[in-house]
N, CA, C and O atoms as CSV, one atom per row, in Angstrom:
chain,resi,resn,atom,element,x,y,z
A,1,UNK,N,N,0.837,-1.183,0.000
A,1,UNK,CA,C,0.000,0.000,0.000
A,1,UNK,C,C,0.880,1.243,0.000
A,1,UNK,O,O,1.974,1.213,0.562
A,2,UNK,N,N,0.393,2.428,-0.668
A,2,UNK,CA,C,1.450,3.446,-0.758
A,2,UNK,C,C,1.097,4.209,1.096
A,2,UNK,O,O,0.116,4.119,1.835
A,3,UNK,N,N,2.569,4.982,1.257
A,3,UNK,CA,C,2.535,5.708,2.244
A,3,UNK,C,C,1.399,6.753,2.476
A,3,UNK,O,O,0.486,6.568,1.670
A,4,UNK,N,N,1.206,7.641,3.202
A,4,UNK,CA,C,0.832,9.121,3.294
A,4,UNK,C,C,1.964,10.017,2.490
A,4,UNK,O,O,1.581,10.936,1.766
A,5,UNK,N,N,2.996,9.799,2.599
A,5,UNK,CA,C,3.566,10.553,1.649
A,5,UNK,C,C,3.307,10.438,0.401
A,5,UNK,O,O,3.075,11.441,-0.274
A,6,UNK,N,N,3.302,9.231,-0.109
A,6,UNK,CA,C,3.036,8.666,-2.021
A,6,UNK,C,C,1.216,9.096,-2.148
A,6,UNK,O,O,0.780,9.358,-3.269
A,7,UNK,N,N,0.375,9.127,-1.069
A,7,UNK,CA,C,-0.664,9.589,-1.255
A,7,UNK,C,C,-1.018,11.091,-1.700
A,7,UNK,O,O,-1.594,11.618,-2.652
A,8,UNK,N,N,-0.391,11.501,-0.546
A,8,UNK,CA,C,0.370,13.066,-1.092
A,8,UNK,C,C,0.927,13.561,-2.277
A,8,UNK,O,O,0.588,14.568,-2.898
A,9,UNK,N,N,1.796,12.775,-2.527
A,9,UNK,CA,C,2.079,13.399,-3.619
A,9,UNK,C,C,1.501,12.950,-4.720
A,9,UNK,O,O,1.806,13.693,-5.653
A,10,UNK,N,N,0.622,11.848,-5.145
A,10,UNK,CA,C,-0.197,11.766,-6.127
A,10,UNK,C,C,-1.906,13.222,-6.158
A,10,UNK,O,O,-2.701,13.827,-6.877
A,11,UNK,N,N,-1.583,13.047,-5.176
A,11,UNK,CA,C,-2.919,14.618,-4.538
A,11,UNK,C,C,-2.330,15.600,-5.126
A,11,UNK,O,O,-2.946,16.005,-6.113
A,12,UNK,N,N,-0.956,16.363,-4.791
A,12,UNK,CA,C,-0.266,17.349,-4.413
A,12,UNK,C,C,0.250,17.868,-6.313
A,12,UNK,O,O,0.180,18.952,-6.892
A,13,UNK,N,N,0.876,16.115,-6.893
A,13,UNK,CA,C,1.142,16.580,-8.046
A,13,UNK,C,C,0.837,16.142,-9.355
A,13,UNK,O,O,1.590,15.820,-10.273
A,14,UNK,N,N,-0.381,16.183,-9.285
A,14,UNK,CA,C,-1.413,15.323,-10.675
A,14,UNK,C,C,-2.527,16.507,-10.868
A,14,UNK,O,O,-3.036,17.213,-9.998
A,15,UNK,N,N,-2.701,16.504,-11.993
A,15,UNK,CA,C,-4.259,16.802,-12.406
A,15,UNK,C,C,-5.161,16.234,-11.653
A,15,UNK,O,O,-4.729,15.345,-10.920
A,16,UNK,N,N,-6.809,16.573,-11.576
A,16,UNK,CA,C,-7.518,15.826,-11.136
A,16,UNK,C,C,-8.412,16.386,-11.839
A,16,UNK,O,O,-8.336,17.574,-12.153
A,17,UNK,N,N,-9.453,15.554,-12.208
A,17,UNK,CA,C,-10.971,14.579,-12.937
A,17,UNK,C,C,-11.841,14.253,-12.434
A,17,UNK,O,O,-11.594,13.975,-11.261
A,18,UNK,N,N,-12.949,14.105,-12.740
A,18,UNK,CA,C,-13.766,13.446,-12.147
A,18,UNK,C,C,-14.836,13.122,-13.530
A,18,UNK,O,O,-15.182,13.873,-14.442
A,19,UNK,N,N,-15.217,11.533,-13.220
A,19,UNK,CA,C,-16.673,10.914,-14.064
A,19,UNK,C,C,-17.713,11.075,-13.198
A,19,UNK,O,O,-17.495,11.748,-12.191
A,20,UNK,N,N,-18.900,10.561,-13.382
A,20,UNK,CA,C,-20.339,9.784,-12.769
A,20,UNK,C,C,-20.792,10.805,-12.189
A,20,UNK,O,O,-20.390,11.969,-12.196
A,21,UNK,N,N,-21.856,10.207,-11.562
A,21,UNK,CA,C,-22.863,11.219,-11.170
A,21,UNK,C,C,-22.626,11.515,-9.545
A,21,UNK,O,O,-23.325,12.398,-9.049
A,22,UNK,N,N,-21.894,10.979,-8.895
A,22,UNK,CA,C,-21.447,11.165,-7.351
A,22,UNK,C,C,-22.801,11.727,-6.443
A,22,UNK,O,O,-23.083,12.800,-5.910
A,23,UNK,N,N,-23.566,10.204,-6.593
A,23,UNK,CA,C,-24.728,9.991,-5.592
A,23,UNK,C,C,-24.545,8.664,-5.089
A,23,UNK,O,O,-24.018,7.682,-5.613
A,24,UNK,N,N,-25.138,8.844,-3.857
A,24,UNK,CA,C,-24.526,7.651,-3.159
A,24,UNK,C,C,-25.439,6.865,-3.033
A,24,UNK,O,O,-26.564,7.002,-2.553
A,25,UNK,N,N,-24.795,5.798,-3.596
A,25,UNK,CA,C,-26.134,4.544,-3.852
A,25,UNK,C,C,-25.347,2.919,-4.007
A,25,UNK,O,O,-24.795,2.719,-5.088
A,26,UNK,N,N,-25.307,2.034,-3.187
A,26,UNK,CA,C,-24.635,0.949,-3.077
A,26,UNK,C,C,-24.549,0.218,-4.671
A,26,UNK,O,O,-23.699,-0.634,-4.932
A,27,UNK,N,N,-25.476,0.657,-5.578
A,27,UNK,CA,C,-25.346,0.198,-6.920
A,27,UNK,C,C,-24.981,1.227,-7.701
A,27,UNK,O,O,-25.637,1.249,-8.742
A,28,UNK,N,N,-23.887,2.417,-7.566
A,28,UNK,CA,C,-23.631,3.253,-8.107
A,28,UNK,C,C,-22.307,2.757,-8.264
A,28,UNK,O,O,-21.659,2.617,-7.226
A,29,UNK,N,N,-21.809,2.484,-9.271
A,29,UNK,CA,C,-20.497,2.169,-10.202
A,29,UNK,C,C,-19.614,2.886,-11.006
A,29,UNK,O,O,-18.513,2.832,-11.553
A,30,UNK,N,N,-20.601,3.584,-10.829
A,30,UNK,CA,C,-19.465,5.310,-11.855
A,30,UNK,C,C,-18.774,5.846,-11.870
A,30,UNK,O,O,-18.097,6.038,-12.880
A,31,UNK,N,N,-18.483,6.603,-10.282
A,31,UNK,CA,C,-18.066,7.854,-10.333
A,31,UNK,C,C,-16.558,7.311,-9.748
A,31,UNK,O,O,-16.292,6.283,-9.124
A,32,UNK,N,N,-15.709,8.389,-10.193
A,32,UNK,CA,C,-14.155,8.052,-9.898
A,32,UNK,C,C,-13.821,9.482,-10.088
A,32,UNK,O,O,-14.533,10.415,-10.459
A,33,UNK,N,N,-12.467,9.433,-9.718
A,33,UNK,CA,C,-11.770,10.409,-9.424
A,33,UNK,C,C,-9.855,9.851,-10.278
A,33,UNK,O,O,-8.989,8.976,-10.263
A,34,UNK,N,N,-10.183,10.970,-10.790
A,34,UNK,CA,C,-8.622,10.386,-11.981
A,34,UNK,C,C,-7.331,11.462,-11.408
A,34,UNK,O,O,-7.432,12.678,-11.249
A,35,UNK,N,N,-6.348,10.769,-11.209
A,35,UNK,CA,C,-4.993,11.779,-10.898
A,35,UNK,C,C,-4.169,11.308,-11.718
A,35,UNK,O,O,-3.693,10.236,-12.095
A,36,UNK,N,N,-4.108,12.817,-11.965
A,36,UNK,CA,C,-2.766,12.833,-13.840
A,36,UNK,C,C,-3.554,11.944,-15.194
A,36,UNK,O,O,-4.779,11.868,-15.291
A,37,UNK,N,N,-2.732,11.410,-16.029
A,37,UNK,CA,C,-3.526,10.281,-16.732
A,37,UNK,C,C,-3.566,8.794,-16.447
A,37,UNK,O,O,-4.097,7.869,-17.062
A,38,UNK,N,N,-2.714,8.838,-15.124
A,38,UNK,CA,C,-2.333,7.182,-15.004
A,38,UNK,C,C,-3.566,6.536,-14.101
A,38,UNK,O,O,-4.286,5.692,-14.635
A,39,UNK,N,N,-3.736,6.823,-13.116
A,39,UNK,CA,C,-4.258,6.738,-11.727
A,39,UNK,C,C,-5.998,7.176,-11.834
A,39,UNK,O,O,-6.337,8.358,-11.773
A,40,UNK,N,N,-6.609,6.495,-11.934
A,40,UNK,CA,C,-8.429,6.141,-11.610
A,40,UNK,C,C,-8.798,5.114,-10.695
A,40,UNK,O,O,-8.951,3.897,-10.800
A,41,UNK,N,N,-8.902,5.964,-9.742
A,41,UNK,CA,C,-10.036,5.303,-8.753
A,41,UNK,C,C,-11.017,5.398,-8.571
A,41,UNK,O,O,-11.439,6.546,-8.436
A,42,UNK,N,N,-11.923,4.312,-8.465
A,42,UNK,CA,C,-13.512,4.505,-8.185
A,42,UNK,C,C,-13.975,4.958,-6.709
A,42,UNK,O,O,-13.180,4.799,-5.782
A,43,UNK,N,N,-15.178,5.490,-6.484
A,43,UNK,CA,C,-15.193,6.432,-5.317
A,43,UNK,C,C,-16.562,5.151,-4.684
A,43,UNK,O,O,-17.790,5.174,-4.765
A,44,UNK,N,N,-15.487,4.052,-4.014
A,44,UNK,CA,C,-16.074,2.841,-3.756
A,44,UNK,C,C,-16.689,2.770,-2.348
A,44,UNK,O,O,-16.972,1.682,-1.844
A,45,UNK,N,N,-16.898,3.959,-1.706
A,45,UNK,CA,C,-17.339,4.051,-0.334
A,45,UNK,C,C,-16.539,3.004,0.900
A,45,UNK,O,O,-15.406,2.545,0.755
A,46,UNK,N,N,-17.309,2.801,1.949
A,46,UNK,CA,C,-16.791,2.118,2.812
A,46,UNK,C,C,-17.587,1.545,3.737
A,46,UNK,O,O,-18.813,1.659,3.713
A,47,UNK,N,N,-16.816,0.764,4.786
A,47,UNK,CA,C,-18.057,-0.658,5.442
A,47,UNK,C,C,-17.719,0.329,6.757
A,47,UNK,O,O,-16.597,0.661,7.142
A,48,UNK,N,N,-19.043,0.709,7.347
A,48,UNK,CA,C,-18.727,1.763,8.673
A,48,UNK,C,C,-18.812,0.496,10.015
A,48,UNK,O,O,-19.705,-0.280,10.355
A,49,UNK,N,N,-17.869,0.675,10.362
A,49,UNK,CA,C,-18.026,-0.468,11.490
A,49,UNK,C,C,-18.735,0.059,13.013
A,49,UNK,O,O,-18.997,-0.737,13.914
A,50,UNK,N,N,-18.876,0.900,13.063
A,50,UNK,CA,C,-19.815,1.636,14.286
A,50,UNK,C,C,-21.830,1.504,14.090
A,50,UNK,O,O,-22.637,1.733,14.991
A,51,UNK,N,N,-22.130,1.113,12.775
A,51,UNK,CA,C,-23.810,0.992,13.117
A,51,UNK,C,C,-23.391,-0.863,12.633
A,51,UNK,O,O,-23.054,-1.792,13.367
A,52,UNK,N,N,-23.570,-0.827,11.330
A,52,UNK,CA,C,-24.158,-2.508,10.968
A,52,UNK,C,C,-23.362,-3.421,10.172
A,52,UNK,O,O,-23.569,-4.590,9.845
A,53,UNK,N,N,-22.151,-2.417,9.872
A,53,UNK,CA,C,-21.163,-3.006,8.877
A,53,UNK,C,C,-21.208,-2.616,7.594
A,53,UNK,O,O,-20.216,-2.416,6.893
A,54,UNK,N,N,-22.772,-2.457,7.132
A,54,UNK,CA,C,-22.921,-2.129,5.970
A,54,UNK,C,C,-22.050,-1.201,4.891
A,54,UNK,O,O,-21.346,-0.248,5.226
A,55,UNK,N,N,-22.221,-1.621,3.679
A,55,UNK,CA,C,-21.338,-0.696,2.939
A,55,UNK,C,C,-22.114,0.636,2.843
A,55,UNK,O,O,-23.341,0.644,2.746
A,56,UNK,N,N,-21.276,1.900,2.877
A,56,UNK,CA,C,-22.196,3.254,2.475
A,56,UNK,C,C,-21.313,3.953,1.677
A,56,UNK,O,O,-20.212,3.441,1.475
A,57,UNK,N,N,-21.735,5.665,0.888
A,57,UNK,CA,C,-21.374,5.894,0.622
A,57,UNK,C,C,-20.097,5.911,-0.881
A,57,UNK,O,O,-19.150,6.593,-1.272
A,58,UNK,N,N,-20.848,4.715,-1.278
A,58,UNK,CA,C,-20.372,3.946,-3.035
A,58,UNK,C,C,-21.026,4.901,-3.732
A,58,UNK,O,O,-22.192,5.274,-3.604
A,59,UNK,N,N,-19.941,5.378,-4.704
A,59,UNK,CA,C,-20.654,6.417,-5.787
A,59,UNK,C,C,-20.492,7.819,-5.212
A,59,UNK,O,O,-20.704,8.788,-5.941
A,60,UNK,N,N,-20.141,7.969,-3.986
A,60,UNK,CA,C,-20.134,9.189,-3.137
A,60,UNK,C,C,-18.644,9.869,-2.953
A,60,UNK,O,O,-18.214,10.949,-3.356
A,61,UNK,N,N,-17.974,8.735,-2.127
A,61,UNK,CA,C,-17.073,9.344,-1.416
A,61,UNK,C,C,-15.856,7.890,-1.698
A,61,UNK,O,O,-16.466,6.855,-1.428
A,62,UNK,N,N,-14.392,7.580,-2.142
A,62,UNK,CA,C,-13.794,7.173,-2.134
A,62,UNK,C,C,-12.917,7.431,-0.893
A,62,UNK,O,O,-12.662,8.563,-0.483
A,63,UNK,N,N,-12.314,5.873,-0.122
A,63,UNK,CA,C,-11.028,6.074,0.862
A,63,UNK,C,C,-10.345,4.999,0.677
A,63,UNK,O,O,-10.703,3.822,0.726
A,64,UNK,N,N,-9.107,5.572,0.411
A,64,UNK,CA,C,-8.024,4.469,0.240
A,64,UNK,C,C,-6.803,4.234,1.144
A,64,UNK,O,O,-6.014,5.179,1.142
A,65,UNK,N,N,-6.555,3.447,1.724
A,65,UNK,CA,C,-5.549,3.171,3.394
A,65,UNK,C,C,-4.790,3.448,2.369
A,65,UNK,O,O,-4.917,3.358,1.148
A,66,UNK,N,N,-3.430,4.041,3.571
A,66,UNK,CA,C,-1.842,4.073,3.395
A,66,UNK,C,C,-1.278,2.937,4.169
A,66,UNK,O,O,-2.037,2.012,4.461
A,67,UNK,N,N,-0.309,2.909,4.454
A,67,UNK,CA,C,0.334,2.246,4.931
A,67,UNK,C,C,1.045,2.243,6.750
A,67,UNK,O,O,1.512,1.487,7.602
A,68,UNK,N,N,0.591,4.081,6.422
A,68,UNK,CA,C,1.009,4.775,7.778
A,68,UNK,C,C,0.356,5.137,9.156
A,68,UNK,O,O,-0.425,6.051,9.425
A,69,UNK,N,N,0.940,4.083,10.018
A,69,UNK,CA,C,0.115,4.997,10.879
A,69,UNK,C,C,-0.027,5.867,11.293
A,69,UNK,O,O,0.762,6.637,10.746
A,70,UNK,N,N,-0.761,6.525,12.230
A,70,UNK,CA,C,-1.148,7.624,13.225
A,70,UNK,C,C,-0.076,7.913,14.206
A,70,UNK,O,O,-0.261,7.362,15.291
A,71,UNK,N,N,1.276,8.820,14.087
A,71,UNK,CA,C,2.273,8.779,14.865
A,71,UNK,C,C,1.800,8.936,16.648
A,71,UNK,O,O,2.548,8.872,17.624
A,72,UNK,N,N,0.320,9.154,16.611
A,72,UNK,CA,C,-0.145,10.069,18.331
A,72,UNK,C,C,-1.191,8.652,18.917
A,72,UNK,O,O,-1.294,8.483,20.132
A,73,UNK,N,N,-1.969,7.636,17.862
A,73,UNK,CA,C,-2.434,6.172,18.652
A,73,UNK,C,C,-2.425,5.328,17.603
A,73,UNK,O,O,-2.801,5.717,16.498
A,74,UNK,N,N,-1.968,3.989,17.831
A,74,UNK,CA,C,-1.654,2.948,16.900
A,74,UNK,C,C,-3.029,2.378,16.788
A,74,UNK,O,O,-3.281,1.253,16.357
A,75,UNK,N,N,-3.631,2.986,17.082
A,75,UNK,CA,C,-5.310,2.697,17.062
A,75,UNK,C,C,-6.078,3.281,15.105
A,75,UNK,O,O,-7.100,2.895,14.537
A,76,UNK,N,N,-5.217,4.091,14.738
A,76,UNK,CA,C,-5.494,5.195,13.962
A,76,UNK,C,C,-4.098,4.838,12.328
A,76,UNK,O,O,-2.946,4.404,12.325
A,77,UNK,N,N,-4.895,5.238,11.382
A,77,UNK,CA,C,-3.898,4.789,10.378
A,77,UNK,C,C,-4.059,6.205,9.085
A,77,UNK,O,O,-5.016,6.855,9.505
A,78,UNK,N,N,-3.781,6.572,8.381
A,78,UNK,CA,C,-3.628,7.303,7.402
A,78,UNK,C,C,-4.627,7.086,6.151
A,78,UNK,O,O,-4.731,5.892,5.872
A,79,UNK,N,N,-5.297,7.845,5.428
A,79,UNK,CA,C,-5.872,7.410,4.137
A,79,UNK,C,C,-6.433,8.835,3.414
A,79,UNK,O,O,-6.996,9.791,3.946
A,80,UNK,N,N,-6.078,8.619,2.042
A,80,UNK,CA,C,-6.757,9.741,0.925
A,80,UNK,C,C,-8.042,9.338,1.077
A,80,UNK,O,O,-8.237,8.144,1.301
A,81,UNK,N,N,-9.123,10.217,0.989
A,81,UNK,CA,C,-10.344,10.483,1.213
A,81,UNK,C,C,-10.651,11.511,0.122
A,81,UNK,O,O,-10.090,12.605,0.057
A,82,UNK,N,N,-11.823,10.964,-0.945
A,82,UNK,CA,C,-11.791,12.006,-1.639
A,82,UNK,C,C,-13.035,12.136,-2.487
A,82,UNK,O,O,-13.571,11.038,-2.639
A,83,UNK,N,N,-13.714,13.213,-3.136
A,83,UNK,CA,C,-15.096,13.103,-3.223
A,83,UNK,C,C,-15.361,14.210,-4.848
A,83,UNK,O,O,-14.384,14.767,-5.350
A,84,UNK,N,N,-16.517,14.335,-5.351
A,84,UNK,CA,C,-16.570,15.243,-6.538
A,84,UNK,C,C,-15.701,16.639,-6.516
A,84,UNK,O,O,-15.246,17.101,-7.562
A,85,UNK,N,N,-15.460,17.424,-4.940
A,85,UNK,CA,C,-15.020,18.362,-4.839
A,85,UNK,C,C,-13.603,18.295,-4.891
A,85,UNK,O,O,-12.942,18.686,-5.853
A,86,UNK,N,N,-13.013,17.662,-3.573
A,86,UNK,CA,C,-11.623,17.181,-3.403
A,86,UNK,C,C,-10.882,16.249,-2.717
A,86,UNK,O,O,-11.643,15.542,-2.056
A,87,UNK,N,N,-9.994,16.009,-2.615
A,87,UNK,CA,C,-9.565,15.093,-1.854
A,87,UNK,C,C,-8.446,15.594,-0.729
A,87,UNK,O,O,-7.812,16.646,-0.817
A,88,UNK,N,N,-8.348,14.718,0.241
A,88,UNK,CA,C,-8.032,15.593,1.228
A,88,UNK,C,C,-7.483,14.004,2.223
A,88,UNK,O,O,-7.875,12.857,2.008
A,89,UNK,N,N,-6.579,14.422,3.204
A,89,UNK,CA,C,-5.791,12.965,3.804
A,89,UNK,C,C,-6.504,12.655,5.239
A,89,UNK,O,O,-6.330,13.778,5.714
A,90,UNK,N,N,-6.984,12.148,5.973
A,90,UNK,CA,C,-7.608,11.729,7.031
A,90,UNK,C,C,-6.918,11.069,8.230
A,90,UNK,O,O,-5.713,10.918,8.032
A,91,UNK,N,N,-7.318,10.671,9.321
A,91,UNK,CA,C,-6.830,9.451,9.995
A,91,UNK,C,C,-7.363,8.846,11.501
A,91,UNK,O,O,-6.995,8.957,12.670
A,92,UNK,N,N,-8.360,8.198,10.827
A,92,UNK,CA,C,-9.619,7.595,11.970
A,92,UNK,C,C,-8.826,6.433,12.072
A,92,UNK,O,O,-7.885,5.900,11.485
A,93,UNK,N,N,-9.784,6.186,13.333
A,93,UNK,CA,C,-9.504,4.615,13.249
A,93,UNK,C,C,-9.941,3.410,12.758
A,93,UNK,O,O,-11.088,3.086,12.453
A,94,UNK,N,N,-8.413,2.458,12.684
A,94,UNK,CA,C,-8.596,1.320,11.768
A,94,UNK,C,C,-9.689,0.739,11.264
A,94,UNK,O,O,-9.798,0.295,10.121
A,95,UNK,N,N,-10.886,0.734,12.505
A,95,UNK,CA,C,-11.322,-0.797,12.314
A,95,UNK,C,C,-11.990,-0.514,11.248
A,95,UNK,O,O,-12.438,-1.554,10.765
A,96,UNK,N,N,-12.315,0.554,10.553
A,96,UNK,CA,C,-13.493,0.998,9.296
A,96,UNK,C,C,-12.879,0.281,8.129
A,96,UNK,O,O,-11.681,0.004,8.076
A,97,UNK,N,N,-14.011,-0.088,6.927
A,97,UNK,CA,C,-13.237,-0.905,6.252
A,97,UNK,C,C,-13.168,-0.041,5.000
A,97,UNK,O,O,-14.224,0.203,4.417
A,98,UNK,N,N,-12.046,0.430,4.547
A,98,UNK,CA,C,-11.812,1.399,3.032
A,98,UNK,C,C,-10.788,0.010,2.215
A,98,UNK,O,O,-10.152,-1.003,2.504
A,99,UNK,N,N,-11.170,0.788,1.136
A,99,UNK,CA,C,-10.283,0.170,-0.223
A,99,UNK,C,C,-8.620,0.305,0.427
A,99,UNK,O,O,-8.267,0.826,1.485
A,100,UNK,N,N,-7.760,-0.391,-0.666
A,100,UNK,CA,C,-6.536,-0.862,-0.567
A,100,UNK,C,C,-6.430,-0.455,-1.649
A,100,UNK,O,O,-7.443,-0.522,-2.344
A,101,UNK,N,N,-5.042,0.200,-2.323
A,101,UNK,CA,C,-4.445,0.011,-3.637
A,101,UNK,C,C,-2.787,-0.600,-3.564
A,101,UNK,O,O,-1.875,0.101,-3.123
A,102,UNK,N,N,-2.627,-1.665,-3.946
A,102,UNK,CA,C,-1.102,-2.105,-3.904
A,102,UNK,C,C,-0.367,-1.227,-4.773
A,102,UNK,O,O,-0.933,-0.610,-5.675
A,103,UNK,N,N,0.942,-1.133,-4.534
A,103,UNK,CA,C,1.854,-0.686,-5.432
A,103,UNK,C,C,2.959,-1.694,-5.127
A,103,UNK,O,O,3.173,-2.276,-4.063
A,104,UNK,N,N,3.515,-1.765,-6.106
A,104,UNK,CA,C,4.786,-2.565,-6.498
A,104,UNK,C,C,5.988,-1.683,-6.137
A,104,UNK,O,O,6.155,-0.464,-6.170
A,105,UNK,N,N,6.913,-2.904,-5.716
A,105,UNK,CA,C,8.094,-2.634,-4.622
A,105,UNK,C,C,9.014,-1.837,-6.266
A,105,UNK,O,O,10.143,-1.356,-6.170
């Protein structure tokens, strides 16, 4: 998974895009968010672990973990968070379930 830094700087130094209609609807498949020409991610919501597990927020709002944690509780981890407007870096805790993107060593 990339750092908070490699998150950063794909934020910091890319173009950004956007497709779909960015309404949030568990069968909404559209909408993404593009950095530079390489990099499209879909804005795949997330499983909130505080009411039912359920997935929310698909089609809405994309979050993708880093790798890094929270230097102040190991409870807490790093992730781009990002939506039709912008994207922006976060850092709740773990147990919520967001997307992964691997990158190669």
């Amino acid at each position: 998974m990339p750092t908070i830094s490699q998150w950063d700087g794909v934020r910091n130094n890319n173009s950004q895009s956007t497709v779909g209609s960015w309404s949030g609807s568990v069968t909404n498949y559209s909408s993404a968010r593009f950095f530079g020409n390489g990099l499209m991610l879909p804005a795949a919501g997330g499983r909130d672990f505080y009411s039912s597990g359920a997935l929310n927020t698909r089609g809405y709002t994309g979050r993708y973990w880093s790798s890094t944690q929270d230097s102040s509780s190991s409870d807490n981890a790093w992730y781009l968070r990002f939506s039709s407007s912008r994207a922006t870096m976060y850092n709740p805790d773990r147990i919520y379930g967001y997307s992964v993107r691997c990158v190669a060593e």
